[in-house]
C-alpha positions, 0 to 999 in steps of 0.5 A: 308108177314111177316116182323120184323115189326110183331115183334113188338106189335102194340098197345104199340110198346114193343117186342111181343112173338110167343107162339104155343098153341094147333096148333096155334100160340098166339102172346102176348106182353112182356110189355102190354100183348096185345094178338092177334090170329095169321095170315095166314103169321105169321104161316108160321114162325112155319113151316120154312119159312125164309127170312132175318129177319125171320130167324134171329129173335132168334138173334134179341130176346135175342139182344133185352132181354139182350141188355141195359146191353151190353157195346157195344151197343151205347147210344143215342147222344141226350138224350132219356126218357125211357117211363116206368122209366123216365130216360135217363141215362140206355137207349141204342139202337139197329138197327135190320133187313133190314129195321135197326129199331131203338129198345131203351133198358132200364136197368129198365125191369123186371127179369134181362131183357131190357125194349124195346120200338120204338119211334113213327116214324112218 
């Protein structure tokens, strides 16, 4: 089954995007542009299926893109290093989907939109 998980690149932990080409979906992510073929579960996204997260993930997305220049979303209370910047000060984080993933965003993406990235959980 499809979860917010698969939203997620699993080579680098950036924001992955669902592209349909020629009846199939590509799924290429934002940062290190890891490309894979989709699964039977991911197609079912581009045909209606919905559950919590899935039918929440245009929300999540611009959440995601546009999240490190929202006032609103908190920083981190222990300081937290961008991987791609270096810095800590423009980092903020946002908590997504029923499983409350913690998405760190920074100022320092390109054309105007967060850099994501997910500490490694384990």
């Amino acid at each position: 089954m499809t979860t917010f998980d698969s939203l997620t690149c699993e080579m680098c932990k950036s924001v992955v995007e669902y592209i349909t080409q020629s009846g199939s979906i590509v799924i290429t992510c934002t940062s290190c542009h890891h490309t894979r073929k989709s699964e039977p579960d991911d197609t079912l996204m581009s045909s209606g299926y919905v559950n919590d997260e899935v039918a929440n993930h245009d929300m999540y997305e611009r959440t995601l893109r546009y999240g490190a220049f929202q006032p609103y979303n908190p920083k981190p209370t222990i300081p937290i290093k961008c991987p791609n910047c270096k810095k800590t000060e423009n980092v903020r984080y946002v908590r997504l989907g029923t499983s409350e993933t913690r998405y760190f965003l920074c100022t320092c993406g390109k054309n105007g939109q967060s850099h994501i990235f997910v500490l490694d959980q384990k």
